[in-house]
C-alpha positions as CSV (number, residue, x, y, z in Angstrom):
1,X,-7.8,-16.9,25.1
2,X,-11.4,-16.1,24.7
3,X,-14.2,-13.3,25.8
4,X,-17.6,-14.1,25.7
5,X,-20.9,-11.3,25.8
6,X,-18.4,-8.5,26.2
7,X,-20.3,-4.9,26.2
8,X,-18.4,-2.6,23.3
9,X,-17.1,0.6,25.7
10,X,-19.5,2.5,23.6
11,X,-22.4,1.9,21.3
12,X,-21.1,2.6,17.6
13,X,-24.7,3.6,16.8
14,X,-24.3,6.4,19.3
15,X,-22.1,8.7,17.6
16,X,-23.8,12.1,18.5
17,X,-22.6,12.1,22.2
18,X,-18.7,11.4,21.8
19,X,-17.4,14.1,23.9
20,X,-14.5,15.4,22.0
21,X,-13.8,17.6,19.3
22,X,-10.5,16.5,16.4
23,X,-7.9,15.1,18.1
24,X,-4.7,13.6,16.9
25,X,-2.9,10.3,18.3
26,X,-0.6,7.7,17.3
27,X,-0.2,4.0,17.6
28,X,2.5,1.3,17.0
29,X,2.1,-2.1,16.2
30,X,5.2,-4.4,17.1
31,X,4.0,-7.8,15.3
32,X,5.4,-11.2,14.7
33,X,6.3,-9.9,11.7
34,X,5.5,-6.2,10.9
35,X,6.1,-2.8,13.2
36,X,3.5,-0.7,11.8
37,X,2.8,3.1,12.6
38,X,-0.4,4.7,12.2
39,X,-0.8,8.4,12.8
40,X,-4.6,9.6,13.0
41,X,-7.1,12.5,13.3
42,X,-10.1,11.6,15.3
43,X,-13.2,13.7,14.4
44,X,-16.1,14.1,16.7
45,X,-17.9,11.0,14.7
46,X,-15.3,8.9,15.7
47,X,-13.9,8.8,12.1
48,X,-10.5,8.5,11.9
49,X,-8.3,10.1,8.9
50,X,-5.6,8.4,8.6
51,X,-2.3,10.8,8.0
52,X,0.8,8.6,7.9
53,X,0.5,4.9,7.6
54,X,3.9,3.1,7.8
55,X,5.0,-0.1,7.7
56,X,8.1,-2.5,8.0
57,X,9.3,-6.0,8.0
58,X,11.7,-6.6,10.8
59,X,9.9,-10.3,11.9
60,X,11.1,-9.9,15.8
61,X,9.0,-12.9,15.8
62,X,11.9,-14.9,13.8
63,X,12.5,-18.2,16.3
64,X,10.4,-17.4,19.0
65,X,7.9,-20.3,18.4
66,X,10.8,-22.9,18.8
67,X,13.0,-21.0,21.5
68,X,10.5,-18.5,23.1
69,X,13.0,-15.7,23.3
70,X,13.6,-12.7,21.2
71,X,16.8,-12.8,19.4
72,X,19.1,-9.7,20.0
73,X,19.4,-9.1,16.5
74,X,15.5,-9.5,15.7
75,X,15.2,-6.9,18.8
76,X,17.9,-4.4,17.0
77,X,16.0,-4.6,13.6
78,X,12.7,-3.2,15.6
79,X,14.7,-0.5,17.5
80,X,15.8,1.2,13.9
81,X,12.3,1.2,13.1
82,X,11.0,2.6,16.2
83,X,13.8,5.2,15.9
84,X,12.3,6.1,12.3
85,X,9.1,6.1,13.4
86,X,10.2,8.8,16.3
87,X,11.1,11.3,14.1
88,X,7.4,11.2,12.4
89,X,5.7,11.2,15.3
90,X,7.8,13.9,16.2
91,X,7.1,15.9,12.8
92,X,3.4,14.9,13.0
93,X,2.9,15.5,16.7
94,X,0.2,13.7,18.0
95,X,-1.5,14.2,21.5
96,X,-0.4,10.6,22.4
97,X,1.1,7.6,21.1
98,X,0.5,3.9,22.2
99,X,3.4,1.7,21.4
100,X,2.3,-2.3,21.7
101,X,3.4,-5.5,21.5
102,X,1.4,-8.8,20.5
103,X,2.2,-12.5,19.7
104,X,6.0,-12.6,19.2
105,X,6.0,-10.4,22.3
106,X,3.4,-12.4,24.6
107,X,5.1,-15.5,24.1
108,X,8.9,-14.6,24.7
109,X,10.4,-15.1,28.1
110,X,12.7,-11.7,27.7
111,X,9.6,-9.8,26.7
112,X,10.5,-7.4,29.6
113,X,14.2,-7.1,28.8
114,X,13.2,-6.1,25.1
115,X,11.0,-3.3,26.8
116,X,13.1,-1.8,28.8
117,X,15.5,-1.9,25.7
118,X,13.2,0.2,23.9
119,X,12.6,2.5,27.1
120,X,16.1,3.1,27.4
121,X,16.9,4.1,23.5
122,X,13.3,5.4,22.1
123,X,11.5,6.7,25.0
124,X,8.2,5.0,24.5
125,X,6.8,2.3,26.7
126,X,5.9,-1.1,25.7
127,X,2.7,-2.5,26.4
128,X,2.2,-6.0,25.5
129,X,-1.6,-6.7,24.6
130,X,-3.4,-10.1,26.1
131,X,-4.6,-12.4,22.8
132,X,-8.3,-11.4,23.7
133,X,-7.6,-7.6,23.8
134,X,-5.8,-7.9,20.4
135,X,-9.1,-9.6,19.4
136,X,-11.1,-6.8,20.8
137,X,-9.4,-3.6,19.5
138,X,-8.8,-5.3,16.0
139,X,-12.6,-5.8,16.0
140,X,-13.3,-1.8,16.2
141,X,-10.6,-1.0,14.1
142,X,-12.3,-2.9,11.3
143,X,-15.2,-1.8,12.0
144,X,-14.1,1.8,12.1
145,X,-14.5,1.4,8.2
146,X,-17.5,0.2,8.1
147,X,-21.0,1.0,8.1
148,X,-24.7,-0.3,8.5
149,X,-23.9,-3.8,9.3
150,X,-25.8,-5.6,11.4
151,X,-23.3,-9.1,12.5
152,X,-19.9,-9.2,11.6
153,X,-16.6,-11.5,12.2
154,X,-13.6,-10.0,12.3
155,X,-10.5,-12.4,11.4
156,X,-6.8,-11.0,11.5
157,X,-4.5,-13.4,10.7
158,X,-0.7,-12.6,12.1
159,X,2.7,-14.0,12.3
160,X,2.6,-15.4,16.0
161,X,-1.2,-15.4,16.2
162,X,-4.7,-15.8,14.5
163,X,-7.5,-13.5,16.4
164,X,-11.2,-14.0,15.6
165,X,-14.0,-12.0,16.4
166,X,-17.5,-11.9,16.2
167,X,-19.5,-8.8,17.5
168,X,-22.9,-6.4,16.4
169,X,-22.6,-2.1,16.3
170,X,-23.2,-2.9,19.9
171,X,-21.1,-5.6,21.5
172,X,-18.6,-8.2,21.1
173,X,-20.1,-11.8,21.1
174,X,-17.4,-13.9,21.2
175,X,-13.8,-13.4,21.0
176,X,-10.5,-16.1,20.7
177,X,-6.5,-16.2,20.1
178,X,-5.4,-18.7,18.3
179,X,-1.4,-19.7,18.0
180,X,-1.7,-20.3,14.5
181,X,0.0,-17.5,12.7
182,X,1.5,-17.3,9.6
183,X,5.2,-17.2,10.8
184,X,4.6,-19.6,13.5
185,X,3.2,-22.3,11.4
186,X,6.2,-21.7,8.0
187,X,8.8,-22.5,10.9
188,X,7.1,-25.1,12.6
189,X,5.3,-26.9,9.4
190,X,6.8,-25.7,6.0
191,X,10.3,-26.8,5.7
192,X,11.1,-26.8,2.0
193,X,10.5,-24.2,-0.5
194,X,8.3,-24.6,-2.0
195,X,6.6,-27.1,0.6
196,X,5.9,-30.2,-0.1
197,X,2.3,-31.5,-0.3
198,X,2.6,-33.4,2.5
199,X,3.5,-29.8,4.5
200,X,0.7,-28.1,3.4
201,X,-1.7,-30.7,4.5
202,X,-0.4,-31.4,7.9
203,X,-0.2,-27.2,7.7
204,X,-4.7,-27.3,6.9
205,X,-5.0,-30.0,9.2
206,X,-3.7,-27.6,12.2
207,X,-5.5,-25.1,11.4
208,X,-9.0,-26.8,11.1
209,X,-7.8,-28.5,14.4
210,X,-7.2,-25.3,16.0
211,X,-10.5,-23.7,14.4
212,X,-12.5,-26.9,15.3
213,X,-11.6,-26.9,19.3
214,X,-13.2,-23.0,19.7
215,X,-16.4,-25.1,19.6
216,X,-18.0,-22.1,18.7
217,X,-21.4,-22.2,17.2
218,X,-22.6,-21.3,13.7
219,X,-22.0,-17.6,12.9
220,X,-24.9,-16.9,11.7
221,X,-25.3,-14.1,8.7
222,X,-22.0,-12.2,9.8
223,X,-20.2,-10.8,6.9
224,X,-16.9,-11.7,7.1
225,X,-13.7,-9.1,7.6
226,X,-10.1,-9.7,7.1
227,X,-7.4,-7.3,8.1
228,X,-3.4,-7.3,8.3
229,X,-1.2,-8.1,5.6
230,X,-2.2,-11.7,4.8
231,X,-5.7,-10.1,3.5
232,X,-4.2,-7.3,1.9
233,X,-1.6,-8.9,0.1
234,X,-4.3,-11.7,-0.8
235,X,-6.0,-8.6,-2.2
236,X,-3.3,-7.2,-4.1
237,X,-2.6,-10.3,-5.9
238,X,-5.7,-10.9,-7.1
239,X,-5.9,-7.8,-8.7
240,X,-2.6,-8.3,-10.1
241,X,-1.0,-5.0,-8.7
242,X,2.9,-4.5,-7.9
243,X,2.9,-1.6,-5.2
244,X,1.0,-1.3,-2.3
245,X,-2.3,0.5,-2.7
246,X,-4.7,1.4,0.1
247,X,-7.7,2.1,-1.9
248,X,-7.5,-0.6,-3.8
249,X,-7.6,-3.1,-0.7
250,X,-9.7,-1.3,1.2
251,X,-13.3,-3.4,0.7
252,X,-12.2,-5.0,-2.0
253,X,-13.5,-8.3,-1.8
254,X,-12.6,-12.0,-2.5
255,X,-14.4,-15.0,-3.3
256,X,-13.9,-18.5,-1.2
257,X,-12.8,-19.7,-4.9
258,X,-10.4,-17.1,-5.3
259,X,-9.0,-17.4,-1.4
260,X,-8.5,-21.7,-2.4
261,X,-6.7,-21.3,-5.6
262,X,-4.6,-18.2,-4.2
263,X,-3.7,-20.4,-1.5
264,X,-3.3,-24.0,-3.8
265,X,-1.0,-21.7,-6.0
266,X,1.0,-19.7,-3.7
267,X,2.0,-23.1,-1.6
268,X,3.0,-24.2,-5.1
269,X,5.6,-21.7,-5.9
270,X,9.0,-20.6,-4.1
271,X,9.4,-18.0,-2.0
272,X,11.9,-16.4,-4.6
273,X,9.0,-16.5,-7.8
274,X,6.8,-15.7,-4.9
275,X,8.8,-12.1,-4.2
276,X,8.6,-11.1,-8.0
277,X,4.8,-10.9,-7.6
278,X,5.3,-7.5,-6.7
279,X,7.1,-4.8,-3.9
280,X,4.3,-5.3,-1.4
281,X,5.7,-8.8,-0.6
282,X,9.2,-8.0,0.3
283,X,9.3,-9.7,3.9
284,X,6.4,-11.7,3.2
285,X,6.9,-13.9,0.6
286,X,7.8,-16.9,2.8
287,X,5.1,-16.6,4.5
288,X,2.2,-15.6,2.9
289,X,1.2,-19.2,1.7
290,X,0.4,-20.2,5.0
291,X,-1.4,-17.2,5.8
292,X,-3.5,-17.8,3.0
293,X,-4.2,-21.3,3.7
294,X,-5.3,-20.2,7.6
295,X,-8.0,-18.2,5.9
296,X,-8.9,-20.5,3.1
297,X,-9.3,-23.2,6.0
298,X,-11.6,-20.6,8.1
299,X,-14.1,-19.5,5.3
300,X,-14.1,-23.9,4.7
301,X,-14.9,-24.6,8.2
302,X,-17.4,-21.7,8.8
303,X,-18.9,-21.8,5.7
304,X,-18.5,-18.2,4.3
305,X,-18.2,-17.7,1.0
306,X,-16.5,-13.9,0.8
307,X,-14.5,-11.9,2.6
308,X,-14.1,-8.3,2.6
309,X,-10.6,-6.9,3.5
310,X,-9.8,-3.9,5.3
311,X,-6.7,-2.3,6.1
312,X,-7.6,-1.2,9.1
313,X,-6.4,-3.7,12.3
314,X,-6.0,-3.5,15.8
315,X,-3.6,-0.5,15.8
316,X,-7.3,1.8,14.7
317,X,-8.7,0.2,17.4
318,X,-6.0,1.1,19.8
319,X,-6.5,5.0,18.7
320,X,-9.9,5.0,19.4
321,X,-9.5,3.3,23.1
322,X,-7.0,5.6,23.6
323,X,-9.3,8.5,22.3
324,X,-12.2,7.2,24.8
325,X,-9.6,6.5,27.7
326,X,-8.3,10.2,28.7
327,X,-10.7,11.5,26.4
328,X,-8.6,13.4,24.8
């Protein structure tokens, strides 16, 4: 999916005439591989603080790419969470919550019988988000944390699904989904563990396949900006950490030779050696090679040579479009 010249819903330069004063809402992201809750107070600047930031590894996504169905079991694992996650929103008490669904969801045929599952035992309604409104809202939650850039390209790279974006302060310029996700692509491509070298390059040649049929033109002097767990795991590697850290991810930033020997070394070692890197890659540490070689493979093709990572993802951006939609 793509979106071409599409206006932002507001200007981010025009901060003085947002019409509401603090507010408090919620979102929850049901990934490929994560559920993540983020809990939020929106000041009148449109800054967000966040107040509980959550997040666990249930992969609903597990199977889908070869069957196109959720498994019950994958299903049950995201129900517990979502049950947890109740009882914070209830404690927190935000004005709304958003509950949303992405790859794993889009592309399974019982998509509606998982949400009326979670209906009928949580309460919240599912909405499942198109590929180029993922793209979209990831793109203004990244950029909720940063400031005084003038281009920027926006890549979140998840289980089911790769979205890139490229946009100003004022308006999305071009927008895609891609179906190469880090889950995905270990199913379909990496069959041993560690993979073989003959995996890991039909795995890059995918990719650049996939990257190379957006037929997008050169993207200029945007920085590049790389939120979701691939890029913050990538981040907490290279500084060597054990425990997930927010402020140490948050802008840290990583050389094009640091993202190709993370990736040449992590598609070099088991999943098991993989897992005693540190806490952070419980429930990722199948997976994280191939998410690493999707972004090595971008910053190749495009010719960047850094990215900056951000924790902040499309579940941000869903806060603040539900901040500007009731304007609550």
């Amino acid at each position: 999916m793509s979106r071409s010249g599409s206006r932002l819903p507001f200007a981010l330069s025009e901060r003085q005439e947002f019409p509401f004063i603090m507010k408090r809402l919620a979102s929850i992201d049901i990934g490929t591989n994560t559920v993540l809750l983020l809990i939020a107070d929106i000041s009148p600047d449109r800054s967000l603080n966040p107040l509980v930031y959550e997040q666990r590894v249930p992969r609903l996504g597990r199977g889908v790419d070869a069957f196109h169905r959720l498994h019950p079991d994958s299903m049950r694992r995201v129900i517990e969470v979502l049950r947890e996650y109740s009882a914070l929103i209830e404690e927190n008490k935000p004005q709304h919550t958003t509950v949303f669904g992405t790859s794993a969801v889009r592309d399974a045929t019982n998509a509606h019988e998982f949400a009326a599952i979670i209906r009928a035992e949580t309460g919240f309604s599912l909405e499942i988000l198109s590929g180029s409104d993922e793209a979209l809202w990831t793109f203004r939650g990244a950029m909720s944390g940063l400031s005084k850039f003038t281009s920027a390209t926006v890549v979140d790279i998840g289980g089911g699904s790769t979205e890139i974006t490229i946009g100003t302060p004022q308006a999305i310029i071009n927008s895609t989904s891609l179906n190469i996700g880090s889950v995905r692509l270990t199913e379909r491509l990496l069959k041993n563990d560690p993979p073989d070298p003959q995996q890991v390059t039909s795995l890059r040649t995918t990719v650049r396949e996939a990257l190379a049929a957006m037929a997008w033109p050169s993207l200029g002097d945007s920085i590049l900006v790389a939120v979701a767990g691939t890029a913050t795991t990538l981040a907490l590697i290279d500084q060597g950490l054990s425990n997930f850290n927010r402020t140490a991810v948050s802008g840290y930033r990583l050389s094009r030779q640091s993202i190709a020997m993370l990736s040449h070394n992590l598609s070099q070692t088991s999943s098991q050696d993989i897992r005693k890197m540190g806490d952070f890659l419980e429930g990722r540490n199948d997976i994280i090679a191939a998410g690493a070689i999707i972004l090595d493979e971008m910053m190749t093709v495009f010719g960047f040579t850094e990215v900056i990572v951000s924790e902040r993802g499309v579940r941000y951006g869903i806060v603040l479009r539900d901040a500007e939609r009731w304007e609550i």
